[in-house]
Structure formats: structure tokens, C-alpha cells
C-alpha positions, 0 to 999 in steps of 0.5 A, spaced: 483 858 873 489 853 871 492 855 864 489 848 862 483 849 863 483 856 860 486 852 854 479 848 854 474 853 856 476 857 850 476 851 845 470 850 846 468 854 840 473 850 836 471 843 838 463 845 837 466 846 829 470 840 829 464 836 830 459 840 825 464 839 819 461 834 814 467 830 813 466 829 822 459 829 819 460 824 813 464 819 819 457 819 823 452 817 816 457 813 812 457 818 806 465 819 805 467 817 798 473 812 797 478 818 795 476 822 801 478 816 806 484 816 802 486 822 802 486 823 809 489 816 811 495 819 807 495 826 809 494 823 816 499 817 816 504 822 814 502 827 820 503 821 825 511 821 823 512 829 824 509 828 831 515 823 832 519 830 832 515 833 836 515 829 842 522 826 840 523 834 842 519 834 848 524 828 851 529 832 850 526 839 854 523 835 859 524 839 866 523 832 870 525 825 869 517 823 871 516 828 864 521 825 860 519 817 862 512 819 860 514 823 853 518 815 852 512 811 853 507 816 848 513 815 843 513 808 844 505 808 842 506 812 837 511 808 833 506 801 835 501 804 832 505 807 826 507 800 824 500 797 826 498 801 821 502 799 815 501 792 817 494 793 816 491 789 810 490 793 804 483 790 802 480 792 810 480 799 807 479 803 801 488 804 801 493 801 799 496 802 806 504 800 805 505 807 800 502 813 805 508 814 808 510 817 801 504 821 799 506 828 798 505 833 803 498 837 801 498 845 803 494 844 810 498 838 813 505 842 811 502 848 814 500 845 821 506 840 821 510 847 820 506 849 826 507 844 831 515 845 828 516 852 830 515 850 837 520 844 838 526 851 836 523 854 844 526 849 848 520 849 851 515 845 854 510 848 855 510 851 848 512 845 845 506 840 849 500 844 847 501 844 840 501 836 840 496 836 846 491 840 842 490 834 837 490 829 842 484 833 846 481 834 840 480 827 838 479 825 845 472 829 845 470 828 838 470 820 840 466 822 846 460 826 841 461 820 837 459 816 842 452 819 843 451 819 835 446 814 831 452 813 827 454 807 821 457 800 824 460 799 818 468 800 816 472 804 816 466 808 818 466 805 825 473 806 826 474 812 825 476 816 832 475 811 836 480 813 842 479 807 846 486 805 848 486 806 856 492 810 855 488 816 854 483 816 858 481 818 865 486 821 870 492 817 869 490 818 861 496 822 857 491 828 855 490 829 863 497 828 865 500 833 859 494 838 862 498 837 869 504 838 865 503 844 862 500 847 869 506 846 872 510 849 867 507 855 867 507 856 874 514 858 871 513 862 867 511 869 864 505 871 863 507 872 856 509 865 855 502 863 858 499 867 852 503 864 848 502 857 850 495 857 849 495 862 843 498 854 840 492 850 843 487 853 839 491 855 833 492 847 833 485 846 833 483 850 828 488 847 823 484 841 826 478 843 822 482 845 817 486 838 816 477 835 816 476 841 811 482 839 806 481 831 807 473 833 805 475 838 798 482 834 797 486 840 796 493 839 794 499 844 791 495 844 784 489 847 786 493 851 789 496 853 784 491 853 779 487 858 784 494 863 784 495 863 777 488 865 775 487 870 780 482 867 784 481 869 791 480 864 796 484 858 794 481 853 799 474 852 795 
């Protein structure tokens, strides 16, 4: 079995969670509110930028010039899709879509761009990939358990996790040649740095439903805050 595919029979159980949490849930039956859509729109948009660090890292270590041309077109992808965000008229959704790029960094979106930056100080590909790719896999396979659902057509419901673009999908889809990417690298490496690789994978699963779970509560810095200040325990009610 590839890494790769070790990467993906283990995260299985992570996926399963993300598809039952009531935010991917309320998605499906339309019964998010307004201040939930936004607290994730803002989190999430603020997300997207720190993923340009991170494949900005991986043009940089990439081992081949076939890498480093991929890297560039996701990059390019991820800025037209930046800017067509903010484009968006704020009246076609419940934001006001030109201020969340300034939205203050909550506890779970911080942890997991922390995450994700760690692994840009490895040089390495093949652990700087896998904490980007586990999102794109992610989204991936919740598009394709919502297809199959009885689910809301009405915006911004319908919208919601809607991997459409060809660009990510089949064989020659990113997902698939960043597997291929990560397979090769670790055809060169240690079997610790094989661990490694796949350590990052599922924890940037994980924090995936965390993201859901925070969006969901809308958590920020104050109840954080307010839960360490009076000594409550388990300040991710």
C-alpha cells in the first residue's frame, strides 16, 4: 500500500465525523443562521490566504520543474478564486464580503494555519503537501456525500462545498496528482518521515471538523478567555 493510500484508509474515520457534524449537517437541511454562514465565511476566507504561504512554500521545494509548474497553476487558482470571492455582491449572501479579509484570527483557524505553517520550515515537500492536501481531499468527499443527500437548493446552502471545477477532480484533478506527488516523495524518504507525512494528513483532518465545530459555536478569543478566567474546563463548549 502506497503512503497515499495509507493517508486515505486511515482518514476514513475523520471524514465519516466531518460528514456527520451539524454545521456539514445544517448545510444539507438549510438550518445554519446568518451569524454562523458568517462566521465561517470570515474565518474561512482569512484561511485561504494563509494557504497561499503554503503553496508559495511548495513552488519553492518542489523537487521537479513538473511539481513546481503544478504548484503554480493551484496558486494561480487559489488568487482567481480569492478575487472572485470578494467580487461577489454582498446582497447574494448574508456577509459583507469586502471586510473578511480583516476579520480577526478565531482560536481554531489560528491553530490550524499554525499547523500548516510549521510544516513550510521542513523544506520539504512531502511534509509541507500533506497539510494542504488533507483539506482538498476533505472538501472533495464531502462534495461527493452531499451529492447523494436530499439537501436544500436554496443559497447560500446549495453552494456550499461544491467542488465542481474539473481542476479537481479525476485523475488528472490536483487531489490525485498531489497523491502521486507525495508517493513519489516518499519513495525517498525515511520511514519516520513517512509517519510524519501522514501524522500531518489526518491531524489536518481533524482540525477540519474543528473549523465546522468553532463556525458552528462561533468560538473566538473571548470565550476563550472567558472559560480560562473562570476556571471552567473545556473551553470548546
Amino acid at each position: 500500500m502506497s503512503l497515499s493510500e495509507e493517508m486515505i484508509t486511515e482518514a476514513q474515520p475523520y471524514l465519516t465525523a466531518n460528514e456527520k457534524h451539524p454545521f456539514v449537517q445544517g448545510i444539507i437541511n438549510g438550518t445554519l443562521s446568518p451569524q454562523q454562514l458568517r462566521y465561517y465565511d470570515e474565518q474561512d476566507i482569512a484561511f485561504e490566504y494563509n494557504e497561499v504561504a503554503v503553496i508559495n512554500a511548495l513552488i519553492n521545494y518542489g523537487t521537479t520543474t513538473d511539481q513546481v509548474q503544478l504548484f503554480q497553476k493551484r496558486l494561480t487558482l487559489q488568487l482567481n478564486m480569492l478575487r472572485d470571492w470578494l467580487k461577489r455582491e454582498p446582497d447574494s449572501m448574508p456577509h459583507d464580503w469586502e471586510s473578511l479579509k480583516w476579520t480577526p484570527i478565531q482560536p481554531i483557524n489560528q491553530l490550524y494555519r499554525q499547523h500548516m505553517a510549521a510544516t513550510i520550515q521542513t523544506h520539504s515537500v512531502l511534509q509541507i503537501l500533506p497539510s494542504f492536501a488533507a483539506g482538498e481531499w476533505l472538501y472533495i468527499e464531502l462534495g461527493k456525500y452531499l451529492k447523494h443527500q436530499t439537501r436544500v437548493d436554496q443559497e447560500p446552502f446549495r453552494s456550499f462545498l461544491t467542488l465542481g471545477n474539473q481542476d479537481f477532480l479525476g485523475p488528472t484533478g490536483f487531489i490525485q496528482q498531489f497523491f502521486e506527488i507525495i508517493d513519489q516523495e516518499a519513495e525517498k524518504a525515511s520511514i519516520r518521515e513517512q509517519q510524519q507525512a501522514k501524522a500531518t494528513f489526518l491531524k489536518s483532518c481533524l482540525l477540519e471538523w474543528y473549523f465546522w465545530d468553532a463556525s458552528y459555536k462561533q468560538i473566538t478569543w473571548d470565550n476563550w478567555q472567558s472559560a480560562a478566567l473562570t476556571g471552567q474546563t473545556g473551553p470548546l463548549l
